[in-house]
C-alpha positions, 0 to 999 in steps of 0.5 A: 552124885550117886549116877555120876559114880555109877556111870563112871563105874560102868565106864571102868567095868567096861574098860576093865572087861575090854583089857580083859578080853584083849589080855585072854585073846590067843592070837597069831600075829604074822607080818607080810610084804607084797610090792609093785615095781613101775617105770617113773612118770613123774620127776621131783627136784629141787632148784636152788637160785643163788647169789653173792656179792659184796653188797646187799643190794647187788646180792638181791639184784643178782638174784632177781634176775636169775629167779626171773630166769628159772620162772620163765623156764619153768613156764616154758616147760609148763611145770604147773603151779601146784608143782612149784613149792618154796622150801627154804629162802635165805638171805644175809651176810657171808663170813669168813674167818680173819685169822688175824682178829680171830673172829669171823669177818663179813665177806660179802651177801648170800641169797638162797631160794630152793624150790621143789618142782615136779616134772611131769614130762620127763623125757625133757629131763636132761634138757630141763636140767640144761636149760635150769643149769646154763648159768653155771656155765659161766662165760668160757673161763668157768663157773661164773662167782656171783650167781647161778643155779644148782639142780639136786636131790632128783626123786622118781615117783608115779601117779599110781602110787594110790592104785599099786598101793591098793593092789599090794595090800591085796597080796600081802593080806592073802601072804599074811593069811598062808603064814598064818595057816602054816603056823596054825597047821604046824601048832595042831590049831585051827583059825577062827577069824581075823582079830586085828590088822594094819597095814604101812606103805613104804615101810623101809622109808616113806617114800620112793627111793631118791636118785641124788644129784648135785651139779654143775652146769660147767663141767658138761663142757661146751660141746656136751651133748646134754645131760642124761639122767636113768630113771630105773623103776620104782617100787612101791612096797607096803606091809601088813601085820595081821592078828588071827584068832584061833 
C-alpha cells in the first residue's frame, strides 16, 4: 500500500513539476502561412443516377438500366475502381401533398444512387460530363421525366498535394522563425530555442476549393459543341504556429 502511494505521489510530483515548468516558460508564439499554387491533375465529381415512376418496380428497372449505362461509361473512360465510391443511395415513395385531404399522398417511386468518382484524364472533362449527362437530353421535346443523370459539386485536386504540403511547411516555419526575431529584436530579447510548433494543412477549409456545378444535359442544345469546363489552379496552403523560448 505503502509503494502504490508512493509511485502515485512521484506521478503527481511529476505532473505538478511538468505544469510548472509550462506555466514559468516565456515564450513567443507566432503563427505563419506559406502556400504553393499548381495546375489541377486530378478531377472529383459526383454522379447521381436517378429514376422515378409510378411503380416500384419500373423505378428499380429504370434505374438498372441507367446505372448500367453510367458503369460501362466509366470503364470506357477507364476510371479506376479505387476512383468510383458510393456516397449515398435511396429508394422509396415520392409524395406530394393532397390539399383536399390535407396529408401528403403517394405519387409514384424515386431512386437515387450518387457516386463520387475521380477523373484522372481530365482534358476528357467535357465530354465525360456529355457522355454521363446524354440522358437528360431526352428525345428532342426535353428532358425525359423518368430517369437520367445529374453531374455536380466538380472539385479540382492534385497528386502532389503531399509534396507541395511538405515544400510549404518548409517556408512557413523559416516566416515563422523571421516574425519571431522581429519581435524579439523590438522587445530587447534574445531567443533560446524553439519550445513548440504545430502545423495544419488547408487551414481556411481542408481541402481544395471546389468549383460547384449542377446541370442538365438538355440545355446544351442539340448542336452544342460540348461542354467546357476552366480549371484555374489550386493552392495549397498550410500554417504553422510556433512557440520560441527566450
Amino acid at each position: 500500500m505503502k509503494k502504490i502511494l508512493f509511485m502515485s505521489s512521484l506521478i503527481l510530483s511529476a505532473a505538478l513539476s511538468a505544469e510548472a515548468a509550462r506555466e514559468d516558460a516565456r515564450t513567443i508564439q507566432v503563427t505563419a502561412f506559406a502556400e504553393r499554387a499548381v495546375d489541377p491533375d486530378l478531377l472529383n465529381l459526383n454522379i447521381e443516377v436517378w429514376s422515378k415512376a409510378a411503380t416500384a418496380q419500373r423505378t428499380q428497372t429504370l434505374a438498372a438500366d441507367e446505372t448500367k449505362r453510367v458503369m460501362a461509361l466509366l470503364e470506357q473512360y477507364k476510371i479506376r475502381k479505387e476512383d468510383i465510391r458510393t456516397d449515398s443511395f435511396s429508394f422509396g415513395p415520392d409524395y406530394v401533398w393532397d390539399p383536399n385531404r390535407n396529408q401528403n399522398k403517394i405519387n409514384g417511386y424515386r431512386s437515387s444512387q450518387v457516386l463520387r468518382v475521380t477523373l484522372r484524364k481530365i482534358d476528357q472533362a467535357g465530354k465525360f460530363i456529355d457522355a454521363m449527362t446524354v440522358a437528360e437530353k431526352g428525345d428532342g421535346s426535353g428532358p425525359r421525366p423518368e430517369f437520367g443523370t445529374t453531374v455536380s459539386a466538380l472539385q479540382w485536386d492534385t497528386s502532389k498535394k503531399s509534396e507541395l504540403e511538405t515544400e510549404s511547411l518548409g517556408d512557413a516555419v523559416k516566416k515563422a522563425r523571421r516574425k519571431a526575431d522581429e519581435i524579439a529584436k523590438a522587445a530587447g530579447i534574445k531567443i533560446k530555442s524553439v519550445y513548440r510548433i504545430s502545423h495544419e494543412a488547408n487551414p481556411d477549409d481542408g481541402a481544395p476549393r471546389p468549383y460547384e456545378m449542377k446541370m442538365a444535359r438538355a440545355a446544351l442544345g442539340a448542336d452544342s459543341s460540348g461542354t467546357g469546363v476552366a480549371e484555374g489552379q489550386i493552392k495549397i496552403r498550410v500554417a504553422i504556429t510556433a512557440e520560441y523560448s527566450f
